[in-house]
Structures are given as structure tokens and as C-alpha cells.
C-alpha positions, -999 to +999 in steps of 0.1 A: +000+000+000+013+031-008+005+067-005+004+093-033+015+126-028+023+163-046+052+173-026+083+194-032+114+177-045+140+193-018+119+176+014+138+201+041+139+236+022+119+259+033+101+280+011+076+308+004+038+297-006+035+330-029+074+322-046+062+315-080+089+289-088+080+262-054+050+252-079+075+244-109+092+222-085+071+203-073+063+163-083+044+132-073+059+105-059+044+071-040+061+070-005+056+034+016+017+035+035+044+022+068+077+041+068+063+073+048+097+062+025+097+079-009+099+046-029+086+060-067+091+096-086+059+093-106+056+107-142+025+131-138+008+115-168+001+153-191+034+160-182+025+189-157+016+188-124+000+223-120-035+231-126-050+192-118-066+179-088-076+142-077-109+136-078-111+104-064-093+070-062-101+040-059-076+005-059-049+029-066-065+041-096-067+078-099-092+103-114-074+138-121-090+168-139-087+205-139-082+223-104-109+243-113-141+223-134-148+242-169-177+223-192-149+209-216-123+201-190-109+165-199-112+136-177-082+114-172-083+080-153-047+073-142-031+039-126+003+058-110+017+026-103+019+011-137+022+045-153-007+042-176-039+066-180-071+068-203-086+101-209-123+100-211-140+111-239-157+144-235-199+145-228-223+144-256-243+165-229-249+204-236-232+219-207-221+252-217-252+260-199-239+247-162-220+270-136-210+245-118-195+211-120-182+184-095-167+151-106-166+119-080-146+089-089-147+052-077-152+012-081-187-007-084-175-040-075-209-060-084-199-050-123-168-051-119-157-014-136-150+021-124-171+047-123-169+086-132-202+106-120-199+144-130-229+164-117-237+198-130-257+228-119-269+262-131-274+290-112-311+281-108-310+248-090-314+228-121-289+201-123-279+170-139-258+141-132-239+116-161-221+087-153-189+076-174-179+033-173-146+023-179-155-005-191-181+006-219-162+034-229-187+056-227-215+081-204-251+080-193-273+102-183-291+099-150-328+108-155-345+126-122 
């Protein structure tokens, strides 16, 4: 078991928060669940570490998007461990039209596949909510 983490790549400098270079520096690496050991220096799958955020994981499989959820912003499902990632094909839901979007990540172990579930708002309560399986390749709408 290991745990993932965005750190710094010099452990005991100290730095300032608002230095705009301690973001360039900084990298994912898998450090051992018992002796908090840095045992991997991950490859941050775009390339860049800046600007993505987890958005769930489940059996050390990852889902990382944009920081901050846009309409179009691409998916990625990401196994760290064996270095490989799938990026989910966008929506074929309209959602220019939603403010706000939150993505949620995980396993359904009865089918045996992993789950994306994106829900989306507009400013007047409206919402909707897709789900995206790994295994089909593909989203479906969740009807109220």
C-alpha cells in the first residue's frame, strides 16, 4: 500500500507559498503507507503537475482533472503505479449551460468497472448528473 503525494522535490527547504517557482518544482511520488519512504518519482501522466486535482481513487487508480471544473475540461483516469492513463472522452451532454460542475470517482465492484459521476448545476438549482464506465467506454445520463 502506498500513498500518493504532490510534494516538493527538496523535502527540508523551506520555502515561500507565494514564490512562484515552489509550484515548478514540485512532483508526485508514492512514498511506503508504513515508513512514509519515498519509494517512486511518478511521471504526472500530461506531463505537468500544475493546474490538476484528484478527484477520487479507488484500488490505486486515480481520477485527475482540472483544479478548477470548466464544461470541456478532460477527464483522465490514471493507474500511477503502472504508469498508464485513459482520458475520457468528453460529454455528448450540452453543458455550456452549467456554472458549476463536481466530478466523484470510484469502483462498483458488483460490475466489476470504475465509475466517473460528473454532476452539473446552473445558477437556478437545475442540475444533472452523467455517469462515465470504464469499461463501456462511454457516459449515461441519469434521468431525475
Amino acid at each position: 500500500v502506498y500513498l500518493l503525494c504532490l510534494h516538493h522535490q527538496d523535502f527540508e527547504r523551506k520555502f515561500d507559498v507565494d514564490d512562484p517557482f515552489v509550484k515548478q518544482d514540485l512532483q508526485w511520488s508514492l512514498f511506503s503507507n508504513e515508513t512514509f519512504e519515498q519509494r517512486f518519482k511518478l511521471k504526472h501522466p500530461l506531463g505537468s503537475t500544475e493546474h490538476f486535482g484528484i478527484y477520487g481513487s479507488s484500488n490505486g487508480v486515480l481520477c485527475i482533472s482540472d483544479e478548477i471544473l470548466k464544461p470541456k475540461s478532460r477527464i483522465h483516469i490514471w493507474n500511477p503505479t503502472i504508469g498508464k492513463y485513459r482520458t475520457v472522452p468528453l460529454s455528448i451532454t450540452d453543458d455550456t449551460k452549467f456554472g458549476y460542475i463536481a466530478l466523484q470517482f470510484g469502483f462498483h465492484p458488483v460490475v466489476n468497472d470504475y465509475k466517473v459521476v460528473r454532476m452539473m448545476c446552473m445558477d437556478n438549482k437545475a442540475f444533472a448528473v452523467e455517469v462515465f464506465s470504464l469499461a463501456t467506454n462511454s457516459w449515461k445520463m441519469i434521468e431525475a
